[in-house]
C-alpha positions in Angstrom: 73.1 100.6 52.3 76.7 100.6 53.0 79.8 101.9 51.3 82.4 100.0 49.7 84.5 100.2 52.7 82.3 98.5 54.9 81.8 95.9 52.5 85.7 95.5 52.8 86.2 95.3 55.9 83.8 92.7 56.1 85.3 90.4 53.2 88.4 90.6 55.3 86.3 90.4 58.8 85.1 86.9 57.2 88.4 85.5 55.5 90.0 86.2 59.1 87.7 83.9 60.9 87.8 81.8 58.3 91.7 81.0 58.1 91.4 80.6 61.4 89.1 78.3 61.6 91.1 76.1 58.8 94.2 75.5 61.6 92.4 73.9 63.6 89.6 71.9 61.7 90.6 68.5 63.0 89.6 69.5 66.5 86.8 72.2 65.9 83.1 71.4 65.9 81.2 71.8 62.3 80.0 74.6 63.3 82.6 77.2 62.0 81.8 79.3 58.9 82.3 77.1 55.5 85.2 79.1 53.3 82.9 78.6 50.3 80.7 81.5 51.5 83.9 83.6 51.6 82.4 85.3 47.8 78.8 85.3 49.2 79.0 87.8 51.9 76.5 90.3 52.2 77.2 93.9 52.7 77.2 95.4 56.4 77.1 94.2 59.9 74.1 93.6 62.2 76.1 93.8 65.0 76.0 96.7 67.3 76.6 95.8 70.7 78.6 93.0 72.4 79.3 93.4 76.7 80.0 91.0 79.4 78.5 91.7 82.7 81.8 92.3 84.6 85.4 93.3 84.0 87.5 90.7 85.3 85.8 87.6 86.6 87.5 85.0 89.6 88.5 81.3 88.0 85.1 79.4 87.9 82.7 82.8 87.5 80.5 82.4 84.3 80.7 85.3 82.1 77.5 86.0 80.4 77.4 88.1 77.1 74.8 89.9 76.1 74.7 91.1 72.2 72.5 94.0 70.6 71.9 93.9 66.9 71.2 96.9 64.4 67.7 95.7 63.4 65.7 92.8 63.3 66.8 91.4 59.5 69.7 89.5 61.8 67.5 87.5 63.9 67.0 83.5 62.7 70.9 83.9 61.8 73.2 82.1 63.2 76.0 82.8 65.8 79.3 80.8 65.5 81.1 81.7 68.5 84.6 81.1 69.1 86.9 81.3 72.9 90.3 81.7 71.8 93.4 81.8 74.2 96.3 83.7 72.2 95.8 82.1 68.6 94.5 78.6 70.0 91.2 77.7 70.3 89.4 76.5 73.5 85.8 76.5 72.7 83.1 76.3 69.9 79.4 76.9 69.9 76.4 78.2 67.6 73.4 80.2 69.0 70.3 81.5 67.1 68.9 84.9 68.0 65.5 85.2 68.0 64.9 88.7 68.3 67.3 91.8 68.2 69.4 90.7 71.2 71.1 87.8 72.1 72.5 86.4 75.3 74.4 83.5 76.7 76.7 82.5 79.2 80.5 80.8 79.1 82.5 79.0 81.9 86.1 79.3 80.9 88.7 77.1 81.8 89.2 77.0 85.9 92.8 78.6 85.5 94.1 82.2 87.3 95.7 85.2 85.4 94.4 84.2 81.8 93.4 86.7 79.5 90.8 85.7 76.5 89.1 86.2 72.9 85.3 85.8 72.4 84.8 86.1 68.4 81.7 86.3 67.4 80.6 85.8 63.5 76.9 85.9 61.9 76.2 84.4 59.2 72.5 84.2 57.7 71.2 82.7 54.3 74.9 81.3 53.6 76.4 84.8 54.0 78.6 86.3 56.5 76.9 89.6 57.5 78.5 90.5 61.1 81.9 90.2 63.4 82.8 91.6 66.5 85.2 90.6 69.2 85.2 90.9 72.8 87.6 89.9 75.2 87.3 88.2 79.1 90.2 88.6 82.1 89.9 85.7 84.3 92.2 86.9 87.1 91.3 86.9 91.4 93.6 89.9 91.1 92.7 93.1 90.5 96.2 94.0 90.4 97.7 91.6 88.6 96.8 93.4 84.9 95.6 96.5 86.2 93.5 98.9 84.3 92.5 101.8 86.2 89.6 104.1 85.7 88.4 107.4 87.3 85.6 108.8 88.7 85.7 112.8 89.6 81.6 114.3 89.3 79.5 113.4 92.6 76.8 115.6 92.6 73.4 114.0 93.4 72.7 111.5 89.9 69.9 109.1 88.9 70.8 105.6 89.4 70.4 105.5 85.5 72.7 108.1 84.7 75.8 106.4 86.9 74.9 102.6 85.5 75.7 104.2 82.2 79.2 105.5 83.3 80.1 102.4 84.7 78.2 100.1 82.1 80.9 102.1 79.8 83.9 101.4 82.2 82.8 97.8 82.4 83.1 97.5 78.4 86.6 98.7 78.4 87.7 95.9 81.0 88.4 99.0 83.7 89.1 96.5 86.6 90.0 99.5 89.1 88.5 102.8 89.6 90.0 106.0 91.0 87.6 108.3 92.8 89.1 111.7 92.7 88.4 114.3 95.4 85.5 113.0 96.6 86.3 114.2 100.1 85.2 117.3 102.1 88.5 118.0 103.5 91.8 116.4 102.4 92.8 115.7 106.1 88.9 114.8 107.1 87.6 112.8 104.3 83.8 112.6 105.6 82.0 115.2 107.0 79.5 114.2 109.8 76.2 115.1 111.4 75.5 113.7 114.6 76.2 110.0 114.1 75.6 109.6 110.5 78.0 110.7 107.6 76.0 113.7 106.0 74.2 113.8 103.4 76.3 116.3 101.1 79.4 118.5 100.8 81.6 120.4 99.1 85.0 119.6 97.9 88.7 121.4 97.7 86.9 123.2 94.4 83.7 123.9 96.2 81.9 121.6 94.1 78.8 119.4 95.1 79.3 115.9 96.5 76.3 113.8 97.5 76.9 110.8 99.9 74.7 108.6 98.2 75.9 109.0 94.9 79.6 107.5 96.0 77.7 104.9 98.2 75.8 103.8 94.7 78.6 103.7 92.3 80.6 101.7 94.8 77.7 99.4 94.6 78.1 99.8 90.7 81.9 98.9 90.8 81.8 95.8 93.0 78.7 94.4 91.1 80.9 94.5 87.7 83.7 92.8 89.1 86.0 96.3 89.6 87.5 97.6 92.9 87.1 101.4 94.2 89.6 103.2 94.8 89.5 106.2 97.4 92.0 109.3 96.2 93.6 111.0 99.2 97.2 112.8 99.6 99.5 111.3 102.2 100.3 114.7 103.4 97.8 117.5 103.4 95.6 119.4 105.4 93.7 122.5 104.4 94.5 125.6 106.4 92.1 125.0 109.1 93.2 121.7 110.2 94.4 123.0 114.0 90.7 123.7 114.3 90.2 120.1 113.5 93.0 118.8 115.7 95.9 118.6 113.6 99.3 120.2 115.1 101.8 122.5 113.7 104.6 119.9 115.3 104.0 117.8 112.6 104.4 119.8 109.5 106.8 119.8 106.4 108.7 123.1 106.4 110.6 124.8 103.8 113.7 126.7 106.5 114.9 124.9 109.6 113.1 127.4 111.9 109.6 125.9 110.6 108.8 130.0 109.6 107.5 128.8 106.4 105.2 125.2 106.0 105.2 123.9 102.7 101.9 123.9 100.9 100.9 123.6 97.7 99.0 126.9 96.2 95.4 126.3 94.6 92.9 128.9 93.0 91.7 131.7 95.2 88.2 130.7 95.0 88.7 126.9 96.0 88.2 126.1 99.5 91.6 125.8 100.6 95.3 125.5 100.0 96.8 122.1 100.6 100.0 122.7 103.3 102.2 119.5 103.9 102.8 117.0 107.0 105.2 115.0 107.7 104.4 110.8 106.4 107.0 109.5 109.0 105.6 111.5 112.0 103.8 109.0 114.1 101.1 111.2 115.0 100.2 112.4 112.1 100.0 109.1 110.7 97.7 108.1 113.8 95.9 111.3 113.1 95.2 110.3 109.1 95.1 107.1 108.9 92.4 107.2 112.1 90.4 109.6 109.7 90.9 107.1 106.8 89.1 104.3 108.6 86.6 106.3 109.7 86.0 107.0 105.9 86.0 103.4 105.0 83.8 102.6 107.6 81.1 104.8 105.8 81.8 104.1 102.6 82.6 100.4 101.2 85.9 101.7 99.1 88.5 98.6 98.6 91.5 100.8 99.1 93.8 103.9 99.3 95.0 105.7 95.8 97.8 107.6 97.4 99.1 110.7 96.2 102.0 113.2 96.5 103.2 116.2 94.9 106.5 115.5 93.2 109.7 116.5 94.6 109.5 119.7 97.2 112.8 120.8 97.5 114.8 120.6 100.8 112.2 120.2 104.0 112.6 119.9 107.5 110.6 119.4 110.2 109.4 121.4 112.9 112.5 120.8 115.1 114.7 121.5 112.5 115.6 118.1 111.2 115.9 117.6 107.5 114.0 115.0 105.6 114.2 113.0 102.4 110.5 113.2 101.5 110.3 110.4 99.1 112.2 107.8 101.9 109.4 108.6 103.9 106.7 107.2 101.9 107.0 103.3 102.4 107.1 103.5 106.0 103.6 105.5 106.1 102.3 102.9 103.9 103.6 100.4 106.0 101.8 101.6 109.0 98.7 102.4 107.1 98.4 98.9 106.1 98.8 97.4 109.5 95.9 99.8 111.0 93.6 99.7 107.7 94.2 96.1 105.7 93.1 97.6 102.1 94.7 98.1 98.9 97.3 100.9 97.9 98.5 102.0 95.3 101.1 105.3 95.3 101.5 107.8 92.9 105.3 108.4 91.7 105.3 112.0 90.2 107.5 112.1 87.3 108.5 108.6 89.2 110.1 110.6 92.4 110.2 108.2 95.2 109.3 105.0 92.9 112.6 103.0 93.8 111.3 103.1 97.4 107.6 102.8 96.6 108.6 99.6 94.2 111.1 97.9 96.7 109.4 98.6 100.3 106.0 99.7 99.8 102.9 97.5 100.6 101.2 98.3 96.7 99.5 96.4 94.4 101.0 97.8 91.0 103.4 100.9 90.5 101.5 104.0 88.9 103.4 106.9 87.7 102.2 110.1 86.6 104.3 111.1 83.6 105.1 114.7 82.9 107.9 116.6 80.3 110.9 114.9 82.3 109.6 111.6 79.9 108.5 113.9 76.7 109.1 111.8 74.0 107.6 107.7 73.0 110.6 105.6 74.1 110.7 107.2 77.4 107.1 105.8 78.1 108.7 102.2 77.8 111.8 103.5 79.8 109.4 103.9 82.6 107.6 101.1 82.4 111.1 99.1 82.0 112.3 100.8 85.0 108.7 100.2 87.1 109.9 96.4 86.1 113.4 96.2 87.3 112.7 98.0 90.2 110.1 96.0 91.5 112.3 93.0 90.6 109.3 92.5 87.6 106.9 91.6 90.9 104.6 94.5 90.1 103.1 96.3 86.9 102.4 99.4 85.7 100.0 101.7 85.2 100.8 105.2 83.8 98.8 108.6 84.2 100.1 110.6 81.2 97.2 113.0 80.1 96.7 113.6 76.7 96.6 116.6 74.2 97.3 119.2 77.2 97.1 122.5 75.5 94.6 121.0 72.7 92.3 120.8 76.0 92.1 124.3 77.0 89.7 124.7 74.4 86.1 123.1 73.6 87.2 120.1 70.9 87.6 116.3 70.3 90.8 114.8 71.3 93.1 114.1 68.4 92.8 110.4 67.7 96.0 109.4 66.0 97.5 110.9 69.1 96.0 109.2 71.8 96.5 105.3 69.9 100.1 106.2 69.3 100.6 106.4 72.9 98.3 103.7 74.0 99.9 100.9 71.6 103.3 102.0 73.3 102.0 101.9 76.5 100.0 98.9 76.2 103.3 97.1 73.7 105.2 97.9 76.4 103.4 95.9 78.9 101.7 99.1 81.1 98.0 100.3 80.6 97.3 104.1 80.8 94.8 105.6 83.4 92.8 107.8 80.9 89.3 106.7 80.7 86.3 107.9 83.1 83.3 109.7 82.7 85.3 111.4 80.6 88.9 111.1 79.6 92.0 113.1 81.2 93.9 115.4 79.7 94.9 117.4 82.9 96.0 116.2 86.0 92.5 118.2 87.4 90.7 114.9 86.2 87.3 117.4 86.4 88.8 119.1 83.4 86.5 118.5 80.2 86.6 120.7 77.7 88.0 117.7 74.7 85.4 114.8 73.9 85.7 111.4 72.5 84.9 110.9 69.2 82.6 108.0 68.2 85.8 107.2 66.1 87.9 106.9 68.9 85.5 105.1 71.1 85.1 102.5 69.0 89.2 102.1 68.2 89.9 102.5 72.4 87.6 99.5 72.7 89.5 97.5 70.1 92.7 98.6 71.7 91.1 97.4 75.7 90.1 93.9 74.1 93.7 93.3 72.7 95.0 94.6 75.6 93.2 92.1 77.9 93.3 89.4 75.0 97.1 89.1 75.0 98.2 90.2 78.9 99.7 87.1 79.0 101.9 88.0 76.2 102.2 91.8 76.7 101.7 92.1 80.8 102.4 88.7 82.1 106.4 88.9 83.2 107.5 88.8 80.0 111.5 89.6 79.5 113.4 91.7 76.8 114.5 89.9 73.7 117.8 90.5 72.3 115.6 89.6 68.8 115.5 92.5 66.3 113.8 92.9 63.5 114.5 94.4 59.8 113.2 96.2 57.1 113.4 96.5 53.5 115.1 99.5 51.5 111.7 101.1 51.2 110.9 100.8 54.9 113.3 101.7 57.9 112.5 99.6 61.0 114.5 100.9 64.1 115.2 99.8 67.6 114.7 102.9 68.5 111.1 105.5 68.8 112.2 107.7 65.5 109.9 109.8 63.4 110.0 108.4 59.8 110.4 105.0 60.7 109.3 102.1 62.5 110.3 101.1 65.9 110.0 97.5 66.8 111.2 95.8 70.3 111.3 92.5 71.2 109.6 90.4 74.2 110.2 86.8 75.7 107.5 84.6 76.8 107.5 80.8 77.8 109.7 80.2 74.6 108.1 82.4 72.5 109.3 85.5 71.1 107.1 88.8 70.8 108.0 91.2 68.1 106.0 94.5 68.4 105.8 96.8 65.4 105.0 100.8 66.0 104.4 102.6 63.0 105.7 106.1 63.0 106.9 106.8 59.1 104.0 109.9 59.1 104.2 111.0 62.6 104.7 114.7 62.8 105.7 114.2 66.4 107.2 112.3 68.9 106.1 113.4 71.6 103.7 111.2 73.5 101.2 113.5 74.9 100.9 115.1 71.5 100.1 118.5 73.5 98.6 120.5 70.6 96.5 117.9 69.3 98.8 117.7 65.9 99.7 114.1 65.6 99.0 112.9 62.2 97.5 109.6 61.3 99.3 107.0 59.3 99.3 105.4 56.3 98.6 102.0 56.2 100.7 99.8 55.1 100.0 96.6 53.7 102.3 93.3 52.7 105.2 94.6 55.0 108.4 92.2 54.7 110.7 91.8 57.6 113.6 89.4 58.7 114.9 88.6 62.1 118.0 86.7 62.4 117.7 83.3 63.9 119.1 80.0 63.7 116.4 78.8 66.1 113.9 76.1 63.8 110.4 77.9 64.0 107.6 75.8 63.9 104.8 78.8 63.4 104.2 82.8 63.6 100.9 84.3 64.1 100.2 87.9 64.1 97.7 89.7 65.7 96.9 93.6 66.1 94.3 95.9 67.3 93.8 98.2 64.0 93.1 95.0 62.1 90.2 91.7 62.1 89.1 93.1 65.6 92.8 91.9 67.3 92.0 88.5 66.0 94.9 86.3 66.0 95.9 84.9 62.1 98.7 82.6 61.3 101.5 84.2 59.3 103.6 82.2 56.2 107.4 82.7 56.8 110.2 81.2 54.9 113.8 80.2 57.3 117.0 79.4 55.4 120.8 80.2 56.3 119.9 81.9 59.8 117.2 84.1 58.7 113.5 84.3 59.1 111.7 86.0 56.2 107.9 87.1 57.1 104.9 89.0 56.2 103.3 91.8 58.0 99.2 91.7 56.4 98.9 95.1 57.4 100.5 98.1 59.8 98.8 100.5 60.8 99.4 101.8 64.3 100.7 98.6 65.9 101.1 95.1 65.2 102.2 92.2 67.3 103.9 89.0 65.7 104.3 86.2 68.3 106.8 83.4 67.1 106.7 80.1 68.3 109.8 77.4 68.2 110.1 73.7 67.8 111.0 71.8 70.7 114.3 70.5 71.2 
């Protein structure tokens, strides 16, 4: 038995798939849903689970789907299954299940960098009973739409307990993931005995690391399609590294009579501070990068998650020279990647040192770790905008802003409304947001645990991944700005601007096409992105919202499409277009919609 809710969202579930069936009914198969069923559909889903087997799949891989259903009453029904690219459909087909699961393969088109929309409908007895969507990335890439996970707990684990953690990852489209201090000494990654790495350490925290536990999720993270990442500093050693062969002669010092090395201070009880070496010192990049091989040797990790501590202040180096830290940076990386041919990807803190990481710097996407200097919503799309132009719009982003950071100092649930807000900006803006893990962050120790994730939230993050990968090629995909704009009604302010009490819509430009992107904050009691108390309130939703763009440009369709609503399904929109203006409907706004209008030719 299921509320009247449920029962509503699967009316509108059905009449979703439905219309959207009805545009393209001269091409389709028979087998889409009939609309006469649309007042015969039965209460609840039967749906529970729907996976792929990897995250991103290489042009010509098959992606197989697997599908769990709540009980047996679902089996004999049948499957209608759509592919969509964007609104258009590329593929039909019905399956039967036969018991409570349900699997099957697809061979999308042989085409690079294309993101897509599995929808998958149940119907049984003439009645619609079931929906869920799930989306595919077919790009060779990783780093082409990045979505980057973490790993930080290495103790020794059942192979069970890790396939579940990355099983998770793998159903959130994570493509990359960070390991984060895995390593038994920054400056000496992997301890040895004898010949053979050993078989356990500690790390900076003193916490357990077991060598077969990395070596097995690696072996997780390649077999669904993702790349591992290794964390490491560029610059630090702990305060034995003479012992270990490391010289004095090439540290980062704080006076110009290197009296006092730069280091950055850590708890007492941790195994060490972190002091600071010069990246442009040739031997301490032969020192480093020598122990990074050495690493990768033993361990199968695809490349090198750099790291950095923000700006330092003035340095010099042992002889008295001063140096401009963050100009330092691409030449290390430089040299890394001729001696060790992996990936890299740098971390700008609060973005210092991204113009040189962006325009010299062998990476495959900019990351930036976000802190108060960008407080508020529109400064997370300024830095993605930035990430953009300075790379020339090569390269995109991927932001590490961590999420309800004084909420988290206490046992709770992170605050939900807070953490969409700030992925439908990210994600609307055309980044993606390193948050997920065994966990998810909300301190820059990624360790730190103390919030969980609601079942609530689960289940909207996965909506949010899926129309994230869905439409990359709308929201990720080199898109440029729009000089569009968008406007509201007397009872609703739309702004170009992030402003509580209104909505803020921005514009995008894609292969003709214009992308309008809707943010709803009329109830938000904060602006602030990484809604640090856990305070941000949900909003209302809003249903039948009327905008008008100006345009003298003949449209010849608009579809809409949003992750709070039909699963991120794309629906066709009715407009009107007289005298320079386009008149539209929103269905519904909740967090964040995305209208996509498409022009006639000539």
């Amino acid at each position: 038995m299921t509320d009247k809710s449920s029962k509503a969202r699967i009316l509108r579930t059905a009449a979703a798939f439905v219309a959207g069936t009805a545009i393209v009914m001269t091409t389709a198969c028979d087998s889409s849903p009939d609309i006469k069923m649309m007042d015969q559909i039965q209460m609840g889903s039967q749906l529970k689970v729907l996976s792929t087997d990897k995250a991103s799949y290489k042009p010509g891989e098959d992606v197989h789907f697997n599908l769990t259903l709540q009980d047996g009453t679902a089996a004999g029904g049948t499957f209608h299954i759509r592919y969509k690219h964007m609104d258009q459909i590329i593929g039909q087909e019905t399956k039967t299940a036969k018991s409570d699961k349900l699997s099957w393969s697809w061979n999308p088109p042989e085409v690079d960098n294309e993101g897509y929309l599995a929808e998958v409908v149940l119907e049984k007895e003439g009645m619609f009973i079931g929906h869920m969507n799930i989306a595919v990335d077919v790009s060779s890439d990783w780093g082409k739409f990045p979505r980057y996970g973490y790993l930080a707990d290495f103790p020794a684990m059942s192979q069970e307990e890790m396939s579940a953690v990355i099983d998770r990852l793998n159903r959130f489209h994570i493509n990359g993931i960070q390991f984060y201090d895995w390593q038994f000494k920054h400056h000496d990654p992997v301890p040895y005995d004898g010949t053979k790495p050993a078989g356990q350490w500690k790390d900076i925290a003193n916490r357990p690391v077991n060598f077969s536990t990395l070596k097995n999720y690696i072996d997780l993270v390649h077999n669904h399609g993702m790349k591992a990442m290794s964390y490491n500093l560029l610059f630090g050693a702990y305060d034995d590294a003479e012992q270990d062969g490391v010289k004095k002669e090439w540290g980062l010092y704080k006076d110009s009579q290197h009296n006092d090395q730069d280091k950055h201070m850590l708890p007492k009880d941790w195994a060490s501070d972190i002091f600071l070496y010069d990246p442009s010192n040739p031997d301490w990049q032969l020192y480093l990068v020598d122990k990074e091989k050495k690493a990768f040797e033993s361990l199968p990790f695809d490349g090198w998650q750099v790291d950095q501590l923000g700006e330092r202040g003035p340095l010099w180096t042992y002889d008295g020279k001063s140096v401009n830290l963050a100009a330092t940076f691409p030449e290390f990386l430089k040299k890394a990647k001729e001696k060790l041919n992996i990936d890299y990807v740098m971390n700008a803190v609060g973005q210092y040192g991204q113009g040189y990481i962006a325009r010299q710097a062998p990476v495959k996407f900019l990351y930036t770790e976000v802190w108060k200097d960008h407080p508020g919503y529109q400064q997370l799309k300024e830095v993605i905008d930035q990430n953009g132009k300075l790379s020339e719009n090569r390269l995109n982003t991927v932001l590490a802003a961590y999420m309800n950071y004084q909420f988290s100092n206490n046992p709770g649930q992170f605050n939900t409304p807070g953490i969409l807000f700030t992925d439908a900006v990210i994600f609307a803006s055309g980044g993606s947001h390193l948050e997920l893990g065994e966990n998810m962050l909300s301190k820059e120790y990624f360790p730190h645990k103390n919030l969980e994730i609601s079942p609530v939230l689960d289940n909207k993050l996965l909506v949010y991944y899926d129309f994230l990968v869905a439409y990359q090629n709308l929201l990720r995909d080199k898109p440029d700005e729009s000089a569009l704009r968008a406007e509201g009604t007397d009872s609703l302010a739309i702004s170009d601007h992030a402003e509580k009490g209104k909505v803020w819509s921005f514009a995008k430009q894609k292969d003709g096409k214009d992308i309008l992107h809707f943010i709803n904050f009329t109830d938000a009691s904060t602006m602030d992105w990484n809604d640090t108390n856990g305070t941000q309130t949900e909003p209302a939703e809003k249903q039948n919202v009327m905008v008008s763009v100006k345009t003298d440009k003949p449209v010849a369709k608009i579809w809409f499409a949003s992750p709070d609503y039909y699963g991120g399904s794309a629906i066709p929109v009715d407009f009107q277009q007289q005298n320079g203006k386009l008149e539209l409907k929103l269905p519904k706004l909740k967090y964040w919609d995305m209208v996509v209008i498409e022009y006639k030719e000539g």
